[in-house]
N, C-alpha and C positions, 0 to 999 in steps of 0.2 A: 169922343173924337178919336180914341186911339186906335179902334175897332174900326171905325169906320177908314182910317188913312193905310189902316193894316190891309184893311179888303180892298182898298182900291189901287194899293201899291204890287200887293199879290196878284192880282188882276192885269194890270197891267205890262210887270214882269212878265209874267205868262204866254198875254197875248202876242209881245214882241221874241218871248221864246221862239213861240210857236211857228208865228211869222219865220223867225231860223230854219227852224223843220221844215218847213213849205218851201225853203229853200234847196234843202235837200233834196224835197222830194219833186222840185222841178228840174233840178239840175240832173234827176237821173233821167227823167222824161227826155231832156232837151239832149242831152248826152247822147242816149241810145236811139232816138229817132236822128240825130245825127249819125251814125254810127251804119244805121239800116239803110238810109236814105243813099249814105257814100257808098256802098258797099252793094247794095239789093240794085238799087237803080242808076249808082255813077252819078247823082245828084246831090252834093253837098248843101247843105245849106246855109245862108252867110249868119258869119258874127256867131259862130257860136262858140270859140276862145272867147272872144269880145264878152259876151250876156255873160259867160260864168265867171270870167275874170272881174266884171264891173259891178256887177250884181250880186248872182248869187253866193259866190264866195263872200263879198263884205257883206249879205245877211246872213250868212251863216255863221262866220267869225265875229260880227259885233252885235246882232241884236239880241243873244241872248246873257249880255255881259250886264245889265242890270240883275235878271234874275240871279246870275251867279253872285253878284253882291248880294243881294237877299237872304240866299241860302250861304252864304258864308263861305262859298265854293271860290274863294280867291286864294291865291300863295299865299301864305307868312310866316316870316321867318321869327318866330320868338324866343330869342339865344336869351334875351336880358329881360323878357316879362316878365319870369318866375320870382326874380327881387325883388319885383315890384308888390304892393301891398293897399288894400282900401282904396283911400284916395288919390294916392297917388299912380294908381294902376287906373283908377277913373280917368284922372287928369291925361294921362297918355294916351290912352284908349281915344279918348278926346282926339286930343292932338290929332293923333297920328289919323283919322276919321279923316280931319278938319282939311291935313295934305292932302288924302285922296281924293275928297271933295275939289279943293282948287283946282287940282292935276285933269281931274274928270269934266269942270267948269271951264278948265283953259281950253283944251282937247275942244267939248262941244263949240264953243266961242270961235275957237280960229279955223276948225272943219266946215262951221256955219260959214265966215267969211268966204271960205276958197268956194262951198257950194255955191255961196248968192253968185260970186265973180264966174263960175260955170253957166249958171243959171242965166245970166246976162247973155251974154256972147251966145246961149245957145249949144253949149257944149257938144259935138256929133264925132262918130269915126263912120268911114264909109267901108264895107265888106261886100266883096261879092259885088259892088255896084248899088248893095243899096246900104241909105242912110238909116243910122241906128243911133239915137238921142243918145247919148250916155251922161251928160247934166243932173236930173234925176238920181242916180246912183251916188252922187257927190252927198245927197242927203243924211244918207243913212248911216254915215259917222256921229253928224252933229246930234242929229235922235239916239241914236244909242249912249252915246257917251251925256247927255244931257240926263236920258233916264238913268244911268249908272248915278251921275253926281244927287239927282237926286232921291235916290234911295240910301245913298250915303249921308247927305243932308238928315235923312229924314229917320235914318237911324240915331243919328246923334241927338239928335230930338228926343226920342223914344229913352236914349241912356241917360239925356238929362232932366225929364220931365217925365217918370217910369208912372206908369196907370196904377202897378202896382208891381207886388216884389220880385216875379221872375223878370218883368221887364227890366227891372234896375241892375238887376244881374248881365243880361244878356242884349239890352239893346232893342233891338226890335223884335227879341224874344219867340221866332218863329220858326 
């Protein structure tokens, strides 16, 4: 079981990475075909502050924030771990998982509501004359931060219920 949630939590990290990178790598697309289009021909084309500001930026910025909980690539400040000792260094480790967890569950939970309440109404801005959904984009808070909470979830798991002894050590040990 722990093999298998390992491959499927790496996996999934991954794909919502990567998804970030395709962000990148459209926003240099859309950038520079704006850029030539203004410049070559005098023909702008609409919404494209709009696309990078509502999109591609918040896939860049959030969806690779699961993976980074994965790989342990978050800040932390640990002035007061080293006093800490066995079980009682478990217990905090605990803990303090357990906050990020809620903070990451709250985050998805109340991003979801504003999405649905966009998603209702239809969410749009108009550029150039033409309409450009922007609803959609509301999404990809509550998916990112949902994956974040649960690979945190699912690390504490792995700290509490270890397959075996490097897991017990490190969590989801990857």
């Amino acid at each position: 079981m722990h093999d298998f949630l390992k491959k499927f939590v790496e996996r999934a990290t991954s794909i919502f990475s990567l998804i970030g990178g395709l962000g990148i790598f459209l926003m240099l697309l859309h950038v520079t075909a704006d850029v030539v289009l203004r410049q070559v021909f005098g023909f702008p084309p609409p919404a494209t502050v709009l696309v990078v500001s509502h999109y591609y930026m918040v896939m860049i910025a959030f969806f690779p924030l699961g993976w980074s909980e994965l790989r342990g690539d978050m800040i932390s400040v640990e002035v007061l771990s080293g006093l800490f000792k066995g079980k009682i260094l478990k217990i905090k480790t605990i803990l303090i998982d357990l906050l990020i967890a809620a903070v990451y569950g709250f985050l998805a939970i109340h991003t979801w509501i504003i999405a649905m309440s966009e998603f209702k109404v239809g969410s749009y801005q108009v550029s150039l004359g033409v309409v450009i959904p922007i609803w959609p984009s509301y999404f990809i808070l509550p998916i990112a931060f949902g994956v974040a909470c649960f690979v945190v979830l699912l690390r504490i798991y792995f700290y509490i219920s270890p397959n075996d002894e490097s897991d017990s050590e490190q969590g989801m040990a990857l």
